[in-house]
MARPAVO-115716 format. One record per residue: x, y, z of N, C-alpha, C, O, CB in turn; residue number from 1; residue in three letters. Coordinates in Angstrom, 1 decimal. Glycine has a CB too. Example, Ala and Ser with C-alpha at 12.3 -4.5 7.8 and 13.67 -1.06 7.14 Angstrom:
<<13.2, -5.7, 7.8>, <12.3, -4.5, 7.8>, <13.2, -3.3, 7.8>, <14.2, -3.3, 8.5>, <11.3, -4.5, 9.0>, 1, 'ala'> <<12.8, -2.2, 7.1>, <13.7, -1.1, 7.1>, <12.9, 0.0, 7.9>, <13.4, 1.1, 8.0>, <14.1, -0.6, 5.7>, 2, 'ser'> 
***
This chain:
<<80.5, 91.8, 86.2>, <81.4, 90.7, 86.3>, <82.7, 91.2, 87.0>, <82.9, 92.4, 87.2>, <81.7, 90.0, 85.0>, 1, 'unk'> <<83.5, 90.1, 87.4>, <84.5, 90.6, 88.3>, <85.9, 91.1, 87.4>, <86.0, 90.8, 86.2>, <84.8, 89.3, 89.3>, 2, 'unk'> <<86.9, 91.8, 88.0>, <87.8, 91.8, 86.8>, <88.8, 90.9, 86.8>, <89.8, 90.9, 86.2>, <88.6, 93.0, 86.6>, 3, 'unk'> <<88.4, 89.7, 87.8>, <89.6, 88.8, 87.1>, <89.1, 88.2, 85.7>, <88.0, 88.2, 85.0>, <90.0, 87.3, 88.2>, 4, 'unk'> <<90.8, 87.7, 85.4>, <90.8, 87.5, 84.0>, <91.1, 88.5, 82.8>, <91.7, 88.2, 81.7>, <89.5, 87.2, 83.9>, 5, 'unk'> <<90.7, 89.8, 83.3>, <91.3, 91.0, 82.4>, <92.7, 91.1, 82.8>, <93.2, 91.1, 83.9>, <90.7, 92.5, 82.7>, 6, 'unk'> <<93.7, 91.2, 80.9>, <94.9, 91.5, 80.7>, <95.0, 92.7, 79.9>, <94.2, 93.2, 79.2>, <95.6, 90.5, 80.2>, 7, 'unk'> <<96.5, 93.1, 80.1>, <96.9, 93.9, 78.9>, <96.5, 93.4, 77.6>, <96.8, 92.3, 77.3>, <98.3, 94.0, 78.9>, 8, 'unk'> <<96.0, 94.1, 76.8>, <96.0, 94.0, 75.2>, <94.1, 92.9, 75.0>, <93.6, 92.4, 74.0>, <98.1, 92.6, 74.5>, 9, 'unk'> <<93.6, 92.9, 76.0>, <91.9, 93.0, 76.1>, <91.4, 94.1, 75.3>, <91.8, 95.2, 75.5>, <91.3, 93.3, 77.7>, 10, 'unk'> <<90.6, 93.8, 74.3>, <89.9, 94.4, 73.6>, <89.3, 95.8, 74.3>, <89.1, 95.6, 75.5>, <89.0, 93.4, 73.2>, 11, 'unk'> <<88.9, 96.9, 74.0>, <87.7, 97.8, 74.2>, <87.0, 98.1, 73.1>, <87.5, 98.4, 72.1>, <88.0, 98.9, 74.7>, 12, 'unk'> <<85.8, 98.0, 73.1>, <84.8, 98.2, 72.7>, <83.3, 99.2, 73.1>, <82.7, 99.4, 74.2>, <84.8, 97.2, 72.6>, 13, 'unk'> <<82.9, 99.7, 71.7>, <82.1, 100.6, 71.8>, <81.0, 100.1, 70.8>, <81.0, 100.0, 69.6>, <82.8, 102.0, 71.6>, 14, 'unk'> <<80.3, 99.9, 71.4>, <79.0, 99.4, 70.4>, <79.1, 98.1, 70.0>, <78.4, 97.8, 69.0>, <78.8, 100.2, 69.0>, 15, 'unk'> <<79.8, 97.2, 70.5>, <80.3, 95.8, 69.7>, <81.2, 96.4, 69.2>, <82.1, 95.8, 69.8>, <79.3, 94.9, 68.5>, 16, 'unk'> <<81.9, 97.3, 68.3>, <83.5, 97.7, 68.1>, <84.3, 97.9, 68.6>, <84.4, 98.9, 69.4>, <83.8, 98.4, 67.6>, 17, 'unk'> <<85.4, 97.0, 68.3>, <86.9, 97.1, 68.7>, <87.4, 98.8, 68.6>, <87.2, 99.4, 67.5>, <88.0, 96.1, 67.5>, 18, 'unk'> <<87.9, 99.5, 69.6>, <88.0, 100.5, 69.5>, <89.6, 101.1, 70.2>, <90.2, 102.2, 70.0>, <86.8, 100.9, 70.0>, 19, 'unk'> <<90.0, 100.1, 71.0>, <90.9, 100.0, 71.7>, <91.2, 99.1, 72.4>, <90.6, 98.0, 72.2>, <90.9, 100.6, 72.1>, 20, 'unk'> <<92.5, 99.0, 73.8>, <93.0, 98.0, 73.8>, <93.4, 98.3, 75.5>, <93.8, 99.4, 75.8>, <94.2, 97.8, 72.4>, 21, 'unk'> <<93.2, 97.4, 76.4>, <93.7, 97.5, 77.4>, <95.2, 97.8, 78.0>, <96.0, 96.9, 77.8>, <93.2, 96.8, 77.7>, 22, 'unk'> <<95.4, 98.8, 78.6>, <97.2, 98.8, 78.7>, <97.7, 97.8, 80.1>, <98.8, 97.1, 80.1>, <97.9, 100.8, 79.1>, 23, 'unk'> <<96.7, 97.8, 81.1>, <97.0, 97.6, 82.3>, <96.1, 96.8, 83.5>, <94.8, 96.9, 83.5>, <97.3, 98.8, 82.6>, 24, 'unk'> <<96.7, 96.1, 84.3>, <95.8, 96.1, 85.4>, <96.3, 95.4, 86.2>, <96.9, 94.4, 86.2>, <94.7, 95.8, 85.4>, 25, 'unk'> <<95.6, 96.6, 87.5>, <96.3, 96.4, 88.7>, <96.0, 97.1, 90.1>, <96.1, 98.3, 90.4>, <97.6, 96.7, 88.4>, 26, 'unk'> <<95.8, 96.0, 90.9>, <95.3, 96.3, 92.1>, <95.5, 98.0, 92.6>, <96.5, 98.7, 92.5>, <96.1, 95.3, 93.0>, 27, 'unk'> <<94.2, 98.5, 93.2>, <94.1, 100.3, 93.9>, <93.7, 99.9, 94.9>, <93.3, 98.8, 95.2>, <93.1, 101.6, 93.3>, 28, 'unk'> <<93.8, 101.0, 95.5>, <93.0, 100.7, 97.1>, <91.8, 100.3, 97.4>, <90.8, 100.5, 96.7>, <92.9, 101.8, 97.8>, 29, 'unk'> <<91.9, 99.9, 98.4>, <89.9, 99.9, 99.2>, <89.4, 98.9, 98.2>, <88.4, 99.2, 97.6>, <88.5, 102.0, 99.1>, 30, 'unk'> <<90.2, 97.3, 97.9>, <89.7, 96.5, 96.7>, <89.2, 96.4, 95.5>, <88.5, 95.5, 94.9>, <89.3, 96.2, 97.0>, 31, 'unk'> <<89.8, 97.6, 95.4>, <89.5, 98.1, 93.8>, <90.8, 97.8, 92.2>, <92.0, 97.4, 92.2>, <89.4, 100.2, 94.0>, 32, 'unk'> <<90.2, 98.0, 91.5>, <91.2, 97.3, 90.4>, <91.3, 98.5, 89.6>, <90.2, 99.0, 89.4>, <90.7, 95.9, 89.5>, 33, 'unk'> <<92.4, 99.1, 89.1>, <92.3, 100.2, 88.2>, <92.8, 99.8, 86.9>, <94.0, 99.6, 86.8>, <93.0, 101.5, 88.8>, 34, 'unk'> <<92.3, 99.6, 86.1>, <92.2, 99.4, 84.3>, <92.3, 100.8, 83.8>, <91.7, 101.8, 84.0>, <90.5, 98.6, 83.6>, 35, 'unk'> <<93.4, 100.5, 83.0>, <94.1, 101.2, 81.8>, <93.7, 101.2, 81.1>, <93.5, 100.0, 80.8>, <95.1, 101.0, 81.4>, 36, 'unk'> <<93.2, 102.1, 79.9>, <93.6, 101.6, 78.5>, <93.0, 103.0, 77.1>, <92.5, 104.1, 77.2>, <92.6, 99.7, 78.2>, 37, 'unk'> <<93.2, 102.4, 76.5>, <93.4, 103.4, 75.4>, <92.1, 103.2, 74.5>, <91.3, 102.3, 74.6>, <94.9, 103.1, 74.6>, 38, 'unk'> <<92.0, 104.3, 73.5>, <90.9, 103.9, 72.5>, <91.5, 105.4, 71.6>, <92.0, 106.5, 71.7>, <88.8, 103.7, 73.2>, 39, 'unk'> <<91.0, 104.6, 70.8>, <91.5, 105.4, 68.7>, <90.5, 107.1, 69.2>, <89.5, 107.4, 69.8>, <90.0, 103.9, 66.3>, 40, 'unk'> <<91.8, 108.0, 68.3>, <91.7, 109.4, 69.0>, <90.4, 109.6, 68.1>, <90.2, 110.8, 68.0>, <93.1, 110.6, 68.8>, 41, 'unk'> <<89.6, 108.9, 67.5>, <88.1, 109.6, 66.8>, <86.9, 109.3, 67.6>, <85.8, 109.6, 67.4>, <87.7, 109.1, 65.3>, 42, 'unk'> <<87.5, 108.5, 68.6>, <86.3, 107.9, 69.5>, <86.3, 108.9, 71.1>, <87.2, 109.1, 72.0>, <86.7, 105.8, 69.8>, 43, 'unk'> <<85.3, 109.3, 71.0>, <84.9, 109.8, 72.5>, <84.3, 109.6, 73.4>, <83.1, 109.7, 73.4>, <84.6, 110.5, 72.6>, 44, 'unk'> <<85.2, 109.3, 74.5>, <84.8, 109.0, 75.6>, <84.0, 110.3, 76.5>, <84.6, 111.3, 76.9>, <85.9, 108.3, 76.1>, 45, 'unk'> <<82.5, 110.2, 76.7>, <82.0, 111.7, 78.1>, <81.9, 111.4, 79.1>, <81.9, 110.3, 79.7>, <80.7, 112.4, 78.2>, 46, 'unk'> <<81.9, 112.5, 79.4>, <82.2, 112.9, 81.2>, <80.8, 111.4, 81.7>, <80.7, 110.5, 82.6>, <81.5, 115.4, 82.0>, 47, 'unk'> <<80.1, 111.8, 80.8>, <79.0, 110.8, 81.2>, <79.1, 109.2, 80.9>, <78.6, 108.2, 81.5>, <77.6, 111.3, 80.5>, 48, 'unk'> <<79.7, 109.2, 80.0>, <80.1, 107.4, 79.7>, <80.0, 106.4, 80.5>, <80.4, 106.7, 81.6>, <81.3, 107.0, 79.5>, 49, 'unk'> <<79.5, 105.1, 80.5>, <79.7, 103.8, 81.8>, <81.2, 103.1, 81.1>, <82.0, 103.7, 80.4>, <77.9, 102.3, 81.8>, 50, 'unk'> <<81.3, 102.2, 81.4>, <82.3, 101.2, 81.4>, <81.8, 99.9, 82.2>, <81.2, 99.8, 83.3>, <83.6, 101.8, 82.1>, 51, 'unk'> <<82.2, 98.5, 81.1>, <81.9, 97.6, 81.8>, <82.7, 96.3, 81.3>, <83.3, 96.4, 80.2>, <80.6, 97.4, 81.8>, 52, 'unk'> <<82.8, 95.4, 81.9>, <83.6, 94.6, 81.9>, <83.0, 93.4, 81.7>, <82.9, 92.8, 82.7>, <84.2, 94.8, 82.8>, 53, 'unk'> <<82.2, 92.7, 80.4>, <81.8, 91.5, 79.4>, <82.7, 90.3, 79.1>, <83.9, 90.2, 79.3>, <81.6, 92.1, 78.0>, 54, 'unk'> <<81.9, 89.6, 78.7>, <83.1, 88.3, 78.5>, <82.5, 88.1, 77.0>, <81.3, 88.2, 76.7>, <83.0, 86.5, 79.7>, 55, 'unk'> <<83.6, 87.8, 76.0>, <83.9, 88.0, 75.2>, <83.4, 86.5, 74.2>, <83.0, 86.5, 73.0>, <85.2, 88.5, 75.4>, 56, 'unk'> <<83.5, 85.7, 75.0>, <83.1, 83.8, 74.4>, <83.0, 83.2, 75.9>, <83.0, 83.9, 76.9>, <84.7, 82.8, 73.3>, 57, 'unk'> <<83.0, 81.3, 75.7>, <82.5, 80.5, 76.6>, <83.6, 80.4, 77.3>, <83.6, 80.2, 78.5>, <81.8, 79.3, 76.3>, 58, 'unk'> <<84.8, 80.6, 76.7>, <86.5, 80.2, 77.7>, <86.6, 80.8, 78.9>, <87.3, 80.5, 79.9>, <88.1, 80.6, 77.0>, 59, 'unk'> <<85.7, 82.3, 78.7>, <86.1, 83.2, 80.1>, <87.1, 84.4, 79.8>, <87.6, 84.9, 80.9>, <86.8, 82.1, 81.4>, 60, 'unk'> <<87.7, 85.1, 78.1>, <88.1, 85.8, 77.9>, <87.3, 87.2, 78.2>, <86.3, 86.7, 78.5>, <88.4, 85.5, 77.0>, 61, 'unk'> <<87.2, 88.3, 78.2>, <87.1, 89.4, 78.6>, <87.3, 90.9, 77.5>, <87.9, 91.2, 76.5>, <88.1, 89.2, 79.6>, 62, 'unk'> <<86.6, 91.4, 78.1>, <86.5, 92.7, 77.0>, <86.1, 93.9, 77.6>, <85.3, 93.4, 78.5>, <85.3, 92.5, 75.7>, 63, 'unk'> <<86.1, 95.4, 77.8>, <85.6, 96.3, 78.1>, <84.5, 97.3, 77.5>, <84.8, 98.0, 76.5>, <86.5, 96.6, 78.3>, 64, 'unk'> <<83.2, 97.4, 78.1>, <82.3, 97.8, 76.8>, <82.4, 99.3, 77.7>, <82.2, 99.2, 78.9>, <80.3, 96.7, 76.4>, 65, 'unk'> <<82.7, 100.4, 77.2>, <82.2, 101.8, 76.8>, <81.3, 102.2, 76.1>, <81.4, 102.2, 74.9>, <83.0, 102.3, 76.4>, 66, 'unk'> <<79.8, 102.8, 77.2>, <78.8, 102.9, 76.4>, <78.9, 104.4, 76.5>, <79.3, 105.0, 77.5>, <77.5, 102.1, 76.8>, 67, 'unk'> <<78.4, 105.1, 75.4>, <78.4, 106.5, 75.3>, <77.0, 107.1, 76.2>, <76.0, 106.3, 76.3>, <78.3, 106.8, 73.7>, 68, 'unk'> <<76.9, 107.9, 76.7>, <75.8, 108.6, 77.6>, <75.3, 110.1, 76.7>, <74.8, 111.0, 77.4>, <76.5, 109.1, 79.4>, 69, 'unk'> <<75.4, 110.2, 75.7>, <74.8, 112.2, 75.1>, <74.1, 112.8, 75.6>, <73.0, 113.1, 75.2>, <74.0, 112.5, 74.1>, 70, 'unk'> <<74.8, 113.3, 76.8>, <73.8, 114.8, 77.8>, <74.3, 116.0, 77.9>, <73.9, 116.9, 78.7>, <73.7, 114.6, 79.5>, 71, 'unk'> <<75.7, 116.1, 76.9>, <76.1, 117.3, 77.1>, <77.1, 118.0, 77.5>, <77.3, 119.2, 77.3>, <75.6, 117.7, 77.4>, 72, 'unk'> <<77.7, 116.9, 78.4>, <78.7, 116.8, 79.9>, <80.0, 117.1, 79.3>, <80.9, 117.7, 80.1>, <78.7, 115.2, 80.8>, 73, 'unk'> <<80.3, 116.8, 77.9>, <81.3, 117.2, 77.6>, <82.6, 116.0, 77.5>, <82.8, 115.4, 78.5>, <81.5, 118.2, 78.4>, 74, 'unk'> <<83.2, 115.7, 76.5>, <84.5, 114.9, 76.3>, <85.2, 114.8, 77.6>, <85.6, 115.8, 78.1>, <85.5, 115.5, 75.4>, 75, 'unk'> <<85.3, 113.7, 78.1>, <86.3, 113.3, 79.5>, <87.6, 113.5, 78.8>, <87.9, 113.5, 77.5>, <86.0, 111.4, 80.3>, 76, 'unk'> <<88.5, 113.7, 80.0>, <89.7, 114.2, 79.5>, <91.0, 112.9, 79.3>, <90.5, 111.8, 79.5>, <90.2, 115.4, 80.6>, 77, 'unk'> <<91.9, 112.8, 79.1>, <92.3, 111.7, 79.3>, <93.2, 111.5, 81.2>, <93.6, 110.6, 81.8>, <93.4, 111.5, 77.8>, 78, 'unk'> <<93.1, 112.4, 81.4>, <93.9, 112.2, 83.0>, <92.3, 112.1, 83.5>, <92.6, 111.9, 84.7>, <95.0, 113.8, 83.7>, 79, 'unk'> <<90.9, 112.0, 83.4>, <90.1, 111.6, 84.0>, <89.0, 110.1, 84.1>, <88.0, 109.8, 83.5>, <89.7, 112.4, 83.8>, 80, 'unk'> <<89.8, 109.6, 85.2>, <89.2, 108.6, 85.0>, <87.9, 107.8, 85.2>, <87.6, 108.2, 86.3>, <89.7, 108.3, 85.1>, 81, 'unk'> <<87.1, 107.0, 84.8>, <85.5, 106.9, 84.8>, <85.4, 106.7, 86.3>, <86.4, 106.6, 86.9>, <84.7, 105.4, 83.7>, 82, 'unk'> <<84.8, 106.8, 86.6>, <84.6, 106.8, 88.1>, <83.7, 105.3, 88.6>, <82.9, 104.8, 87.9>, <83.8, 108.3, 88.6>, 83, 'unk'> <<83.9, 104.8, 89.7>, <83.3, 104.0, 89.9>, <82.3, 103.8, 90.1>, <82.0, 102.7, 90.4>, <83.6, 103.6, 90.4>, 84, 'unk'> <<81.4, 104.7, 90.2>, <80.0, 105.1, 89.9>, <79.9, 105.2, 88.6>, <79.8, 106.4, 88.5>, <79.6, 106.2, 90.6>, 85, 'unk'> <<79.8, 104.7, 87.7>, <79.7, 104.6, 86.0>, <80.3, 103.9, 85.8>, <81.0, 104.2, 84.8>, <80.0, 105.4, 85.0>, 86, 'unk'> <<80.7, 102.4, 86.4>, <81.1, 101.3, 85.7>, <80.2, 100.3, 86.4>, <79.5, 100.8, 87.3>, <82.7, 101.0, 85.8>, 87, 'unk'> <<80.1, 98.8, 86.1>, <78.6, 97.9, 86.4>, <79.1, 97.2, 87.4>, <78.4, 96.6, 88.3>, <78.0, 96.7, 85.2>, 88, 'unk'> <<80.8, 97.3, 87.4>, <81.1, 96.4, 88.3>, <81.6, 97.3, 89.4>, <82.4, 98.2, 88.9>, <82.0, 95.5, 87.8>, 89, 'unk'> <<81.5, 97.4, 90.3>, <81.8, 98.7, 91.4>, <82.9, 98.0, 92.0>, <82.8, 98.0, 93.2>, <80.5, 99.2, 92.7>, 90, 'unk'> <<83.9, 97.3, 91.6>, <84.9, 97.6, 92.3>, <86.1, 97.1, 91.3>, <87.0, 96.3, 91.4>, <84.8, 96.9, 93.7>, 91, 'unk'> <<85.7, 98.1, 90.2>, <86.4, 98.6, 88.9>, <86.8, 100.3, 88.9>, <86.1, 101.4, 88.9>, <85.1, 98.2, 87.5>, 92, 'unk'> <<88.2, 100.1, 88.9>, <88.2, 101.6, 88.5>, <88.7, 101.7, 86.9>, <89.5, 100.8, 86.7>, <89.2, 102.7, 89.5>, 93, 'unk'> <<88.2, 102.5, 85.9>, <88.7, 102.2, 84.6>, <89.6, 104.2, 84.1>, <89.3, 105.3, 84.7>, <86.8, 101.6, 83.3>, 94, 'unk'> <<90.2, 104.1, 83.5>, <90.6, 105.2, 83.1>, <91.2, 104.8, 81.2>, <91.6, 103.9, 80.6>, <91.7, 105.8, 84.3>, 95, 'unk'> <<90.8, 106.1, 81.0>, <90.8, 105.9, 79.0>, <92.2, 106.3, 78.8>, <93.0, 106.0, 79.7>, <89.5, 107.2, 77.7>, 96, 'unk'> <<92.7, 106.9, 78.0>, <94.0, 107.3, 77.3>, <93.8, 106.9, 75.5>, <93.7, 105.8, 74.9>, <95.4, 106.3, 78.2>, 97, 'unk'> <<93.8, 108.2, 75.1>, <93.9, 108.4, 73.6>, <94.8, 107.8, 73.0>, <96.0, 108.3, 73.1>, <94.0, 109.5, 73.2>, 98, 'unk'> <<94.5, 106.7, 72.1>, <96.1, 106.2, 71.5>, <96.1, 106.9, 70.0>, <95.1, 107.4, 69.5>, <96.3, 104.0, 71.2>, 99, 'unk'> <<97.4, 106.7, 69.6>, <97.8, 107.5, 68.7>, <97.0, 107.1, 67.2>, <97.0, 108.0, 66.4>, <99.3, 107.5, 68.6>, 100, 'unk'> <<96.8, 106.6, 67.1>, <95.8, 105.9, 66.0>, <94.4, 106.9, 65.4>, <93.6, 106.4, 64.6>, <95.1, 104.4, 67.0>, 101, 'unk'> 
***
């Protein structure tokens, strides 16, 4: 799906769980959207992870699903962000950030 409609303070989720919370968003280059956001420092995001962008109910609210990938690849860092090739919507860029939680 497209990222309109995604705001600050949009849910993330991991498995159906709330895990975190969107900080941002806002137009990148070459028509891309780059999404912010954070998730609780026990949850790990990998190098291998997707990212996607769900609607949440029938109004057209919005949510970010982070699905885990286990191959080994190792904890993504927080200055790395998912790449657009591992998100559903390709002209999503997403990046994580550990909130203090």
């Amino acid at each position: 799906t497209s990222a309109s409609g995604m705001k600050a303070n949009d849910d993330v989720k991991v498995a159906g769980v709330p895990v975190g919370k969107v900080k941002s968003v806002e137009f990148a280059s070459d028509k891309q959207v780059k999404i912010a956001f954070t998730v609780d420092r026990d949850i790990e995001v990998l190098r291998s992870s997707t990212a996607a962008i769900r609607y949440k109910n029938l109004i057209g609210d919005r949510y970010i699903e982070v699905t885990a990938q286990p191959d080994g690849s190792g904890r993504r860092s927080e200055s790395d962000p998912i790449p657009v090739s591992q998100t559903e919507n390709l002209t999503t860029w997403l990046s994580s950030r550990r909130s203090r939680t």
